[in-house]
C-alpha positions, 0 to 999 in steps of 0.5 A: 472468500472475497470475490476477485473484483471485490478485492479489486474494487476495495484495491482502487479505494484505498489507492485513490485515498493514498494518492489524494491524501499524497496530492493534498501533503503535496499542495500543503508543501508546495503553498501553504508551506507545511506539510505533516510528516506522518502523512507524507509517509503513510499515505503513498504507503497506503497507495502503493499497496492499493496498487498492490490489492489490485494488480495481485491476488491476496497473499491467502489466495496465492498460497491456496492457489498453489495448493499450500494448506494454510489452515496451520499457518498464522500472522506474519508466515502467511505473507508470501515473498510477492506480498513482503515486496509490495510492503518493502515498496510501500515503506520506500515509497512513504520515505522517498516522499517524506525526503522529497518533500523535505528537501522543499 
């Protein structure tokens, strides 16, 4: 397995792309006028679970830590409750953005 500050580290690069890329849909808006739909909603998405990389262990790591064999457990059944949280977050996130920036 990955160690923990990998995770991390890996955690702090896709939350700095999610907030850069959330910062440039917000320039684009704000003075140039336009701003690409997709990407005011994905990208606050991507840093919302940047964050959620690097304050949480691994939905794997938590399952392993709590002694769960996961060795049966495939695709969608592995994500814990913490984990659908911090995607339910992202996805409100990215559509709380897209609203705002709509209402320019």
């Amino acid at each position: 397995m990955v160690s923990r500050w990998k995770q991390q580290l890996g955690g702090l690069l896709i939350a700095l792309l999610g907030a850069g890329f959330t910062g440039w849909s917000w320039y684009t808006a704000v003075y140039k006028g336009y701003f690409y739909r997709k990407a005011s909603m994905l990208f606050p998405a991507i840093m919302v679970l940047g964050l959620g990389i690097i304050i949480f262990p691994g939905y794997k790591e938590e399952r392993t830590a709590r002694g769960e064999d996961i060795s049966r457990i495939q695709g969608w059944k592995l994500i814990t409750p913490r984990w659908w949280a911090i995607i339910v977050i992202a996805l409100v996130a990215g559509g709380v953005n897209y609203v705002l920036l709509s209402s320019m």
